[in-house]
N, CA, C and O atoms as a Tinker XYZ file with bonds, in Angstrom:
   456  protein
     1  N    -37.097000   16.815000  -14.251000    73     2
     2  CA   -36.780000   17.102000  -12.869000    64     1     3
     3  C    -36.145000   15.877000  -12.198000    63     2     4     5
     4  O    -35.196000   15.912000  -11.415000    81     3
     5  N    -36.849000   14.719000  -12.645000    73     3     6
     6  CA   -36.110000   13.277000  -11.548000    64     5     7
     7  C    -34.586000   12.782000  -12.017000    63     6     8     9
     8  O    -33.820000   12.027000  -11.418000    81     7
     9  N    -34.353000   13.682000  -13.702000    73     7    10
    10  CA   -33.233000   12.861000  -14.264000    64     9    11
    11  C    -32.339000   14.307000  -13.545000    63    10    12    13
    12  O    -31.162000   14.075000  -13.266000    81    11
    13  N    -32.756000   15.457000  -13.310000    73    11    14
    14  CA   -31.883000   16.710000  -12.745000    64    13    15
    15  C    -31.281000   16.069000  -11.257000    63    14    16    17
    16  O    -30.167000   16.295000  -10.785000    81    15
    17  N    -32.476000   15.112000  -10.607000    73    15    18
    18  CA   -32.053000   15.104000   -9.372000    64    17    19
    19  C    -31.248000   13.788000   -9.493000    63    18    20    21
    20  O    -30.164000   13.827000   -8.910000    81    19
    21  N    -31.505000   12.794000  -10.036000    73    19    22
    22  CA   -30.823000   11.381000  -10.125000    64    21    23
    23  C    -29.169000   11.476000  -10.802000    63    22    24    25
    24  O    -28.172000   10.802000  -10.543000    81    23
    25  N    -29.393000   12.681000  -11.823000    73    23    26
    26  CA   -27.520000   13.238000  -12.252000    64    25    27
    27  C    -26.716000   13.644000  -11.310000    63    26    28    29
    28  O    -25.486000   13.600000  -11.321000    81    27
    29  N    -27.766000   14.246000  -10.073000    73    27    30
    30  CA   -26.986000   15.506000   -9.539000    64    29    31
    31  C    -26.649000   14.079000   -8.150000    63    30    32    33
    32  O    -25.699000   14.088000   -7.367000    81    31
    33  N    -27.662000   13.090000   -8.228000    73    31    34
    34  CA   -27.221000   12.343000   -6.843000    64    33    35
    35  C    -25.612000   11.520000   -7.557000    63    34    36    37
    36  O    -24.520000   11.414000   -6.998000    81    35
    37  N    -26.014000   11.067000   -8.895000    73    35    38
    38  CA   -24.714000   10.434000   -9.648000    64    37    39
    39  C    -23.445000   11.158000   -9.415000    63    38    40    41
    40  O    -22.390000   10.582000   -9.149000    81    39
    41  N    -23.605000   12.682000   -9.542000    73    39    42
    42  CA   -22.380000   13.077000   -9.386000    64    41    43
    43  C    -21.586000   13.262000   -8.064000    63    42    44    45
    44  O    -20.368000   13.288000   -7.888000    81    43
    45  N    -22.424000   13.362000   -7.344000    73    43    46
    46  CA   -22.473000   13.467000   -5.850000    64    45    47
    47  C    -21.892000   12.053000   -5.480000    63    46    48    49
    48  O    -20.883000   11.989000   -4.777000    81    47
    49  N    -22.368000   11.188000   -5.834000    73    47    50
    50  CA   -21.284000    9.716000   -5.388000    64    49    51
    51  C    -20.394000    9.507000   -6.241000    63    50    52    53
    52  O    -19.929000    8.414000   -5.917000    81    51
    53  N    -19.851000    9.872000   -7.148000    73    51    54
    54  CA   -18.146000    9.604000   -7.799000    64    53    55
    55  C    -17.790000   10.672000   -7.172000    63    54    56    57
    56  O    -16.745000   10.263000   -6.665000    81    55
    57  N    -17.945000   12.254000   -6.675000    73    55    58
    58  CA   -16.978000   13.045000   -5.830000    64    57    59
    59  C    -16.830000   12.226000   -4.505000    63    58    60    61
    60  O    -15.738000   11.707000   -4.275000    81    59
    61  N    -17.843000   12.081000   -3.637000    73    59    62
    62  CA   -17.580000   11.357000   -2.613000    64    61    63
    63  C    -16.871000    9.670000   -2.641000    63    62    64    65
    64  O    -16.736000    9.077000   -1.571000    81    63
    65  N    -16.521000    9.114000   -3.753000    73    63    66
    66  CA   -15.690000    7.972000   -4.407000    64    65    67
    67  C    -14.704000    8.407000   -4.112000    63    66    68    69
    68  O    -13.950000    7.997000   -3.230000    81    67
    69  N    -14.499000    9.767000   -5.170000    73    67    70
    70  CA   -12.784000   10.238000   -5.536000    64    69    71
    71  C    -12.364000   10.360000   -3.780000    63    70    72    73
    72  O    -11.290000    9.957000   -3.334000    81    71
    73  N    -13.378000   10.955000   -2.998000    73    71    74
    74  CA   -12.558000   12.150000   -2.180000    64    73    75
    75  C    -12.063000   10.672000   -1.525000    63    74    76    77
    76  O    -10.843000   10.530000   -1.447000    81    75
    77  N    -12.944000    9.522000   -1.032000    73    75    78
    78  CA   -12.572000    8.039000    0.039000    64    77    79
    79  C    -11.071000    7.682000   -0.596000    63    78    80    81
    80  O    -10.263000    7.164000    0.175000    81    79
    81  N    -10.726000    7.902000   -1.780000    73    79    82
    82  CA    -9.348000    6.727000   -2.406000    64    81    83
    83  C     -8.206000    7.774000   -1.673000    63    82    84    85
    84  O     -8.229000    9.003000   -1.611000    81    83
    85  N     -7.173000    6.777000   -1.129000    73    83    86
    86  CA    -6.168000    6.661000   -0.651000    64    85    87
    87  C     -5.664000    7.168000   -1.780000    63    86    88    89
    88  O     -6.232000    7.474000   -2.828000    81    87
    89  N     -3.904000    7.260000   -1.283000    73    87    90
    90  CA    -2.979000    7.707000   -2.251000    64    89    91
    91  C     -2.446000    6.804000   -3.454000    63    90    92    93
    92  O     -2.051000    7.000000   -4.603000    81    91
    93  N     -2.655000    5.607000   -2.520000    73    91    94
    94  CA    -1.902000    4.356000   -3.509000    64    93    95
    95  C     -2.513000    3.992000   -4.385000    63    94    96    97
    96  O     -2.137000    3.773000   -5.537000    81    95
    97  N     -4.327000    3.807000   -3.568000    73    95    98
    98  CA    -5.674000    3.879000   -5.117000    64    97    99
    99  C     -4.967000    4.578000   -6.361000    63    98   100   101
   100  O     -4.678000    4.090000   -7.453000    81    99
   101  N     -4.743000    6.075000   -5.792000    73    99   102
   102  CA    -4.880000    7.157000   -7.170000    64   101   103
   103  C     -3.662000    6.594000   -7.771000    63   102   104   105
   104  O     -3.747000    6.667000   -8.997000    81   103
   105  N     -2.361000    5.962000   -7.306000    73   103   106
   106  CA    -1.078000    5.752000   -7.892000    64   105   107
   107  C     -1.645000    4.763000   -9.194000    63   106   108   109
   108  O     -1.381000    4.959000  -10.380000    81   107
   109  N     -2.376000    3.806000   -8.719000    73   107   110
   110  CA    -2.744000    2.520000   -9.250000    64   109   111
   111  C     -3.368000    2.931000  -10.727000    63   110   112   113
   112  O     -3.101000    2.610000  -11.885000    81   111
   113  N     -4.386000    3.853000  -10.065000    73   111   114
   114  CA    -5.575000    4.300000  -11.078000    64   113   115
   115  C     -5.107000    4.838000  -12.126000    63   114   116   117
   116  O     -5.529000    4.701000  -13.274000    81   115
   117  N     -4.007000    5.619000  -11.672000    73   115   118
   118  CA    -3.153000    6.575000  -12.651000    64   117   119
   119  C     -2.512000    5.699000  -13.633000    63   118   120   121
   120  O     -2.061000    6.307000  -14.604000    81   119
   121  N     -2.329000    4.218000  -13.635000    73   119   122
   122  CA    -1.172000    3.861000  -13.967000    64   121   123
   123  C      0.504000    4.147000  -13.585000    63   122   124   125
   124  O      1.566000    3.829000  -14.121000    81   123
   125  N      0.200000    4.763000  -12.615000    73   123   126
   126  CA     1.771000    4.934000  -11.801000    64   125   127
   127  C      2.380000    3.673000  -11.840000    63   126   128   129
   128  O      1.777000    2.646000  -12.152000    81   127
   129  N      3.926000    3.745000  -11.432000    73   127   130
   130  CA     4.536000    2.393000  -11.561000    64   129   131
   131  C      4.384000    1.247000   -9.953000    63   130   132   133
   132  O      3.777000    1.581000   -8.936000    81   131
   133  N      4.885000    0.333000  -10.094000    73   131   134
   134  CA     4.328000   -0.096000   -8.755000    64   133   135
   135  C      5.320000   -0.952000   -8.718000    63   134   136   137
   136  O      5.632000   -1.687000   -9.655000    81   135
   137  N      6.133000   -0.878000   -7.105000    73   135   138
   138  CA     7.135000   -1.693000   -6.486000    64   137   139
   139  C      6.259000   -3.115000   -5.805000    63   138   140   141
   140  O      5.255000   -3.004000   -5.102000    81   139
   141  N      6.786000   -4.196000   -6.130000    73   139   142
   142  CA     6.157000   -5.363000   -5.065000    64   141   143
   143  C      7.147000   -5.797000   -4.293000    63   142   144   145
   144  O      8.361000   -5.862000   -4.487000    81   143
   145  N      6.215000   -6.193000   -3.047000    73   143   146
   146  CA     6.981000   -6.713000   -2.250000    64   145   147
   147  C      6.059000   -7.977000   -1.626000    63   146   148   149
   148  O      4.996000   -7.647000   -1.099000    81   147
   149  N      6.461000   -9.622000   -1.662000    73   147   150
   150  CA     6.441000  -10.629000   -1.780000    64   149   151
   151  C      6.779000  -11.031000   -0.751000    63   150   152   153
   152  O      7.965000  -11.361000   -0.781000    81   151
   153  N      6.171000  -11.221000    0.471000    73   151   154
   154  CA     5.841000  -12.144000    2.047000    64   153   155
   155  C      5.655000  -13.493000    1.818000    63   154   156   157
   156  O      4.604000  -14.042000    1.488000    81   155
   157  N      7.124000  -14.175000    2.081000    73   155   158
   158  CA     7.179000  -15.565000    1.509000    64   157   159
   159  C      8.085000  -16.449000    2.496000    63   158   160   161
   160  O      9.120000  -15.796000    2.626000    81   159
   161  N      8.164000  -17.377000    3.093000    73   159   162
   162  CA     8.920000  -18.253000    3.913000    64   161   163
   163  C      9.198000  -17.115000    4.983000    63   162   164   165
   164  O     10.384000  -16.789000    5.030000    81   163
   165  N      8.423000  -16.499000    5.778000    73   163   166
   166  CA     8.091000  -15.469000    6.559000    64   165   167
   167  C      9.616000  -14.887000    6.342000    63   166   168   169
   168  O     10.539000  -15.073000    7.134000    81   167
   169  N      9.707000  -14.039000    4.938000    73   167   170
   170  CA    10.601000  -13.129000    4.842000    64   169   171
   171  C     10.196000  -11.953000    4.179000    63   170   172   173
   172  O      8.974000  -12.067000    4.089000    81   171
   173  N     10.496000  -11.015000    3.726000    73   171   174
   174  CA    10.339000   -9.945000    2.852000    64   173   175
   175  C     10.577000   -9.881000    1.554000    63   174   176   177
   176  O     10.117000   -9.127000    0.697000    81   175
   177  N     11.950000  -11.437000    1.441000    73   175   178
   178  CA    12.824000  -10.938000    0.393000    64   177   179
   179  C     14.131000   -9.915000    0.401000    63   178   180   181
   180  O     14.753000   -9.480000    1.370000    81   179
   181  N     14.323000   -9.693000   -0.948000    73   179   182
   182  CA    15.862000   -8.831000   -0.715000    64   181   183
   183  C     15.343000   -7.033000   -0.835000    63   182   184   185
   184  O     14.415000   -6.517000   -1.457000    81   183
   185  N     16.276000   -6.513000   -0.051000    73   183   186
   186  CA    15.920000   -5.087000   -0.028000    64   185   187
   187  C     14.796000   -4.791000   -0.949000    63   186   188   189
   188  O     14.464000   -5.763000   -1.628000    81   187
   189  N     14.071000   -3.611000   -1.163000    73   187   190
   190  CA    13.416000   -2.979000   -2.111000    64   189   191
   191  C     13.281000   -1.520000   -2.664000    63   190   192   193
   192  O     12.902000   -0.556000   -2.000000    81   191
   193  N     13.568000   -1.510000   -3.690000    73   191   194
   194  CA    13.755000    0.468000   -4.245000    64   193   195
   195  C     12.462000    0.782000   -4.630000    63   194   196   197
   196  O     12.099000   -0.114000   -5.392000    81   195
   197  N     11.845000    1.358000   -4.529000    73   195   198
   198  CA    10.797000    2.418000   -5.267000    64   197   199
   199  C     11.020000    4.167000   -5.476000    63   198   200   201
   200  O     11.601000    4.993000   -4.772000    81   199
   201  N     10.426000    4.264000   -6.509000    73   199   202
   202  CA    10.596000    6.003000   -6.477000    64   201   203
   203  C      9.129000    6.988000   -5.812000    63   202   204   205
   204  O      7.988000    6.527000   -5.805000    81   203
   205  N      9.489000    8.371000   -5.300000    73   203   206
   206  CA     8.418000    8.666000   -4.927000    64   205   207
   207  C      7.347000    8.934000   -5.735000    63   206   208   209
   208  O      7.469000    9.409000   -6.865000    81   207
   209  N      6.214000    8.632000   -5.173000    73   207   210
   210  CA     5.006000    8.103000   -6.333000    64   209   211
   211  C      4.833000    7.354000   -6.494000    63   210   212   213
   212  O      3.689000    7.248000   -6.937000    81   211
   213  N      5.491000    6.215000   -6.394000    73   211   214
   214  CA     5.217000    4.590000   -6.920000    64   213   215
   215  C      4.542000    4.140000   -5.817000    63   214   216   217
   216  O      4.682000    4.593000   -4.681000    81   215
   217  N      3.606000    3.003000   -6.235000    73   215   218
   218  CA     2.588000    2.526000   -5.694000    64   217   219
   219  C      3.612000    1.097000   -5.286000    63   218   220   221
   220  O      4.104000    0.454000   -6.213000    81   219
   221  N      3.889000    0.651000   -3.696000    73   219   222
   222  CA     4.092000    0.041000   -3.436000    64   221   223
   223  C      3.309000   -1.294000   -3.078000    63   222   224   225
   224  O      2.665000   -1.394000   -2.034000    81   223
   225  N      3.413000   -2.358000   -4.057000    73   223   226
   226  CA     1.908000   -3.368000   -3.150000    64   225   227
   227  C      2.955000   -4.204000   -2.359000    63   226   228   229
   228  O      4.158000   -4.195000   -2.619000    81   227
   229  N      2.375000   -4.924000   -1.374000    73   227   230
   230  CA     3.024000   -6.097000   -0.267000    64   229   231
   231  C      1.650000   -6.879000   -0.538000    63   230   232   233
   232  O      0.485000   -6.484000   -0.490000    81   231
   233  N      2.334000   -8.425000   -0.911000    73   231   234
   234  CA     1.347000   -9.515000   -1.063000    64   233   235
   235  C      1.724000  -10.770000   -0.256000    63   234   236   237
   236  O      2.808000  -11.289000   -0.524000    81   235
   237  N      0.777000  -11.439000    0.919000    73   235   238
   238  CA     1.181000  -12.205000    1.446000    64   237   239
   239  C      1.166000  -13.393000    1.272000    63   238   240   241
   240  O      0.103000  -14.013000    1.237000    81   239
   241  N      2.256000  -13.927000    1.137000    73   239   242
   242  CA     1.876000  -15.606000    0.024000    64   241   243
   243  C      2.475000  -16.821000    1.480000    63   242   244   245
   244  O      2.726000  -18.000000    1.230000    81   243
   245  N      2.580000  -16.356000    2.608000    73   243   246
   246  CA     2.307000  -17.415000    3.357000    64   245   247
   247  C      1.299000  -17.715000    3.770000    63   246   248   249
   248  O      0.323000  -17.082000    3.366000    81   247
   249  N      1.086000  -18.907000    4.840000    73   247   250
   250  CA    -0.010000  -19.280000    5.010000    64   249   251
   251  C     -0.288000  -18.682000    6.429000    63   250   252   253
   252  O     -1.164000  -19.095000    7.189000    81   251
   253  N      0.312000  -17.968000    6.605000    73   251   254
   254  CA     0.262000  -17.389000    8.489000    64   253   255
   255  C      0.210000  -15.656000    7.963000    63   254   256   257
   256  O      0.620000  -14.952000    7.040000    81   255
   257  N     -0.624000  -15.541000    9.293000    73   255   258
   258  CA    -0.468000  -13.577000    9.390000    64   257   259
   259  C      0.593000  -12.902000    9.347000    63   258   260   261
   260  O      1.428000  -13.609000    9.912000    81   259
   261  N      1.159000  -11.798000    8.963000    73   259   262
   262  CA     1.759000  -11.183000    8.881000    64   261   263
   263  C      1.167000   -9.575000    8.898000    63   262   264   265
   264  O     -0.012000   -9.222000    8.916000    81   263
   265  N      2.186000   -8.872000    8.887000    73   263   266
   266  CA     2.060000   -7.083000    9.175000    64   265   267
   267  C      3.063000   -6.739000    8.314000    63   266   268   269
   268  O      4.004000   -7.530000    8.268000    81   267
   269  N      3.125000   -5.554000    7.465000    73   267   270
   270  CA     4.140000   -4.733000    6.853000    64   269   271
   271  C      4.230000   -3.220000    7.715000    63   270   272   273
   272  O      3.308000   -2.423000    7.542000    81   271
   273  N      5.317000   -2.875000    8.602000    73   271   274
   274  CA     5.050000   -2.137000    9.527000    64   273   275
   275  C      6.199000   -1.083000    9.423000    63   274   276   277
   276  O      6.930000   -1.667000    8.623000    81   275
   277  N      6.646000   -0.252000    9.628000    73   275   278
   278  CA     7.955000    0.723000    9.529000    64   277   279
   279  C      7.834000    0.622000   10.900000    63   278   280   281
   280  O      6.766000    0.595000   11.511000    81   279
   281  N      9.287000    0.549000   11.526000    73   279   282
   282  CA    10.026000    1.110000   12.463000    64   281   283
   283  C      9.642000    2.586000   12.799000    63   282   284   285
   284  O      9.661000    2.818000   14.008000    81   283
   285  N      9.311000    3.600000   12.024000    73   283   286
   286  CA     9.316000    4.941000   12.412000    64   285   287
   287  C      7.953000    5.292000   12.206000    63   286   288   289
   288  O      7.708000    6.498000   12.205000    81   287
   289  N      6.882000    4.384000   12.005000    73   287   290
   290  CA     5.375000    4.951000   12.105000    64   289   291
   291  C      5.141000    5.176000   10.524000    63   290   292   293
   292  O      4.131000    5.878000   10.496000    81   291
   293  N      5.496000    4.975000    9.367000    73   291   294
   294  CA     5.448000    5.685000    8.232000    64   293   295
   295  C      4.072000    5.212000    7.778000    63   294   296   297
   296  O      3.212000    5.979000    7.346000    81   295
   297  N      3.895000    3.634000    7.933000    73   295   298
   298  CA     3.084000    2.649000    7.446000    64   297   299
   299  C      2.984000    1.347000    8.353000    63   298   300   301
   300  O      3.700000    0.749000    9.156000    81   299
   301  N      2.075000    1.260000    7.954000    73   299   302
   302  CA     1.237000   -0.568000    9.200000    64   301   303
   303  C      0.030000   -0.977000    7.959000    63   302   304   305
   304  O     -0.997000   -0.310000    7.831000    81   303
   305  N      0.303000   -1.987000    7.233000    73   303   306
   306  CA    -0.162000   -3.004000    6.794000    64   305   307
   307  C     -1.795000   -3.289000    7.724000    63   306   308   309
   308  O     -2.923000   -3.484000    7.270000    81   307
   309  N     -1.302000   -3.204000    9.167000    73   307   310
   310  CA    -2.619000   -4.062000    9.952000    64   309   311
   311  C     -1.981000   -5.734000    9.639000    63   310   312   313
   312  O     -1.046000   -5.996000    8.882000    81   311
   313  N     -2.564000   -6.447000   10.231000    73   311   314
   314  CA    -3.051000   -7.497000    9.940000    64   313   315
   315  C     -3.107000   -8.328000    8.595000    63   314   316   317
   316  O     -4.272000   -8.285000    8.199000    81   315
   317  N     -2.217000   -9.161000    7.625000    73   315   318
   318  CA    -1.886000   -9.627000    6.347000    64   317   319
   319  C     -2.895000  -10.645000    6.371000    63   318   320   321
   320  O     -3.300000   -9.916000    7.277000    81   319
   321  N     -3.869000  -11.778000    6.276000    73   319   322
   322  CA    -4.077000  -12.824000    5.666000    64   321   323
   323  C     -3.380000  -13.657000    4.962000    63   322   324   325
   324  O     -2.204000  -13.294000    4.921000    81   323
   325  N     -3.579000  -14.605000    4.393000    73   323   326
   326  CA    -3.041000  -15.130000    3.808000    64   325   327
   327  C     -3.739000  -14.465000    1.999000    63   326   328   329
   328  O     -4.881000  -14.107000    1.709000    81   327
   329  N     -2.575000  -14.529000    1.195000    73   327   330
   330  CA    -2.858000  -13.964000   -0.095000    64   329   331
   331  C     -3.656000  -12.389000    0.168000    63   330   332   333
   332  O     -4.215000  -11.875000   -0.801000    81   331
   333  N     -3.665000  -11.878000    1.133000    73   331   334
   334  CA    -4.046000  -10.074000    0.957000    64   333   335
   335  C     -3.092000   -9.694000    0.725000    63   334   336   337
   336  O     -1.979000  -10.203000    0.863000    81   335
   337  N     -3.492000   -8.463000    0.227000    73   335   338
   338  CA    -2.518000   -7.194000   -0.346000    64   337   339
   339  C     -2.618000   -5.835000    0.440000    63   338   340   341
   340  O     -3.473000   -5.738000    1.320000    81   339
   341  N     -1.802000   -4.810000    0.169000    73   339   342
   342  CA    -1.877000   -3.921000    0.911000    64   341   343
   343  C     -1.023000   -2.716000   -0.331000    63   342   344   345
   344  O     -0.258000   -3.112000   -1.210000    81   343
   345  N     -1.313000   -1.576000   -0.153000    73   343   346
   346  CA    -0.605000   -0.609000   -1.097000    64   345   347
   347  C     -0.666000    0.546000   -0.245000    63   346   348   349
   348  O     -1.635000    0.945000    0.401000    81   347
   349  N      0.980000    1.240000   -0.358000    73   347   350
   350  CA     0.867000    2.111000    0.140000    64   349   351
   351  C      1.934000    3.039000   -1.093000    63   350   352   353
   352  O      2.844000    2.866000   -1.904000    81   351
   353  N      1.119000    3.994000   -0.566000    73   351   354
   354  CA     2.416000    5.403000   -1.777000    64   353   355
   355  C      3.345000    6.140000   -0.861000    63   354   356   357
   356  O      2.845000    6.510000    0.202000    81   355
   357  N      4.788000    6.463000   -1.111000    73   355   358
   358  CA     5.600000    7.129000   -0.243000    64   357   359
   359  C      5.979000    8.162000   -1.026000    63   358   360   361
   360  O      6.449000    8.242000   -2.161000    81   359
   361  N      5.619000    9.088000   -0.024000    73   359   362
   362  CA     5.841000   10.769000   -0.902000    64   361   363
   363  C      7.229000   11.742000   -0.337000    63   362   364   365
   364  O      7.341000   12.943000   -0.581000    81   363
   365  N      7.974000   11.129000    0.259000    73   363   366
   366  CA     9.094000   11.486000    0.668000    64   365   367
   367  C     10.453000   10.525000    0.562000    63   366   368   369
   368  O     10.482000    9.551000    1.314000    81   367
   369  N     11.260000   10.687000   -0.079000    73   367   370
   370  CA    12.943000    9.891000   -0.725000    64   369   371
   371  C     13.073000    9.907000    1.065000    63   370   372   373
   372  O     12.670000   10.672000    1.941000    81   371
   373  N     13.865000    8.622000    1.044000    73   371   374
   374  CA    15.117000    7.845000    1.913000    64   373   375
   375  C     14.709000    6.246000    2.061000    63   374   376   377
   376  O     14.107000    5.500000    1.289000    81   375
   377  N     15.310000    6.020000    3.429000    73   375   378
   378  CA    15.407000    4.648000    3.457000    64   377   379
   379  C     14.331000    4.429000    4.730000    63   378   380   381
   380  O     14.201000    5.012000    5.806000    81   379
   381  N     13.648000    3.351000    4.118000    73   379   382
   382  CA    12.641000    2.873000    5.590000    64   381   383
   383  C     12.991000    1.522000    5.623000    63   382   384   385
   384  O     13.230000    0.900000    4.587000    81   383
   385  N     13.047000    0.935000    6.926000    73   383   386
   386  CA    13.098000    0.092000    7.595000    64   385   387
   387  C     11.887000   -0.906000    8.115000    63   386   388   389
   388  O     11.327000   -0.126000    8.885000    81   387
   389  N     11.325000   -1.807000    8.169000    73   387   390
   390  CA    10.451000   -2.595000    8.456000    64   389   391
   391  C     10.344000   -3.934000    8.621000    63   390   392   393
   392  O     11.165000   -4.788000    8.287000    81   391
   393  N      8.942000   -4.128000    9.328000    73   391   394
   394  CA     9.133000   -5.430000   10.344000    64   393   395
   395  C      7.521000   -6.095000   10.082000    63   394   396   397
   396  O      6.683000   -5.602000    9.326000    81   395
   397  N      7.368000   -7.189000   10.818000    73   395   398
   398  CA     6.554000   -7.871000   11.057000    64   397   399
   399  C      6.391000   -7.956000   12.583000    63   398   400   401
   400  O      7.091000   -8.609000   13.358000    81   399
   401  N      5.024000   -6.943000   12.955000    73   399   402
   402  CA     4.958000   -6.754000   14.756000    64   401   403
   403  C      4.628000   -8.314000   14.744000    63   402   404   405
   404  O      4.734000   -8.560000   15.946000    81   403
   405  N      4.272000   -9.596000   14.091000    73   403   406
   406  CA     3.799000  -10.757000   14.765000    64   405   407
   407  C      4.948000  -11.424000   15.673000    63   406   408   409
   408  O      5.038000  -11.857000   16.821000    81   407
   409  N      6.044000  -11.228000   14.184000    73   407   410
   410  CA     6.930000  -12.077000   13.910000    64   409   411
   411  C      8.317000  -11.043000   13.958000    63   410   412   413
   412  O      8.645000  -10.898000   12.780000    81   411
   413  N      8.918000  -10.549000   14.523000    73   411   414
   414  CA     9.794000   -9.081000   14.862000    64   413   415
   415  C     11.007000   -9.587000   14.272000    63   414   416   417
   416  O     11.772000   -8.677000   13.954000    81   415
   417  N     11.519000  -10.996000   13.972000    73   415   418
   418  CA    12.492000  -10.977000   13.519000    64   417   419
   419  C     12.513000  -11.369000   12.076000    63   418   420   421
   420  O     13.545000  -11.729000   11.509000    81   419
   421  N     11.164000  -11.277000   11.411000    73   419   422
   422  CA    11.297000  -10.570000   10.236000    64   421   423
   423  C     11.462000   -9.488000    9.830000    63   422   424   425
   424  O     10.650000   -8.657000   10.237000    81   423
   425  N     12.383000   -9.079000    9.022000    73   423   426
   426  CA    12.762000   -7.131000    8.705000    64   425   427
   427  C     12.733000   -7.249000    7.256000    63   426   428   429
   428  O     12.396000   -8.143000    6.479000    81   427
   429  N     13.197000   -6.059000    7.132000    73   427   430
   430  CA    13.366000   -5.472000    5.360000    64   429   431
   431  C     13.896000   -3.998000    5.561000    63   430   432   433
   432  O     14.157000   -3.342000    6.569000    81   431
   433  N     13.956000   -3.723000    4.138000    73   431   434
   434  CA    14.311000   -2.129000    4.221000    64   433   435
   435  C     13.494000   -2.010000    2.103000    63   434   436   437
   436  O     13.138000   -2.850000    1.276000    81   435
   437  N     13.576000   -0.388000    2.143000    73   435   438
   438  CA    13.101000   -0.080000    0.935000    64   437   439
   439  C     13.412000    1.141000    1.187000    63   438   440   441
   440  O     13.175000    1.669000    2.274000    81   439
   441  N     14.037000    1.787000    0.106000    73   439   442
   442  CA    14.667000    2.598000   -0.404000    64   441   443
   443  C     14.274000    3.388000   -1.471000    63   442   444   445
   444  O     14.468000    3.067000   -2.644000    81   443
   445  N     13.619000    4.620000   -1.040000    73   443   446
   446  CA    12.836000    5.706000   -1.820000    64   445   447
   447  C     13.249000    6.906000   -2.366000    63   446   448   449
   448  O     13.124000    8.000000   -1.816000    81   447
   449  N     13.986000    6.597000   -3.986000    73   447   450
   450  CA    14.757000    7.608000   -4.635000    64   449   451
   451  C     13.396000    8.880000   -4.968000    63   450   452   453
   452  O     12.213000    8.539000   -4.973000    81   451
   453  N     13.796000   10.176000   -5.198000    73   451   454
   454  CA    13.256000   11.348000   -6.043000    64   453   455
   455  C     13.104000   10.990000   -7.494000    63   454   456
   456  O     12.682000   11.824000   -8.295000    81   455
């Protein structure tokens, strides 16, 4: 009876695991492919492509805050640290645009083929 109820609590917390993971978790988990994008001399770097599905990470390698933010609401980072990461999955092709709300005249763009 205690191992019926202690299985049934086990299974009960990996569904409630699965259901908490984000999209980009499952991209990761899956082994999906993954675009980086590299926050460095408070820049972005050069454009970036990913396909839909791909697990995009943004890693911040300055020593100041930063945000990974779209222009059109798509995605917000929040708040970067120094050396945090952030992953997001984009499930719709085109081009997004993005900024740093700290620092606004940092931009980028990334470009999301089918």
């Amino acid at each position: 009876m205690i191992r019926s109820v202690l299985a049934g609590l086990l299974l009960l917390t990996v569904w409630l695991a699965a259901c908490g993971r984000s999209s980009a978790d499952t991209a990761v988990l899956s082994g999906g492919e993954t675009t980086e994008i590299t926050i460095q001399g408070f820049s972005f770097g050069d454009p970036a492509t990913a396909t839909v599905g791909a697990s995009v990470k943004v890693t911040n390698n300055d020593t100041t805050t930063h945000t990974w933010t779209s222009r059109d609401g798509v995605f917000d980072s929040g708040r970067l640290a120094e050396q945090a990461t952030f992953e997001f999955v984009f499930d719709e092709p085109g081009e997004y645009e993005f900024f740093c709300t700290i620092h606004p005249s940092m931009t980028g763009s990334i470009t999301v083929t089918e």
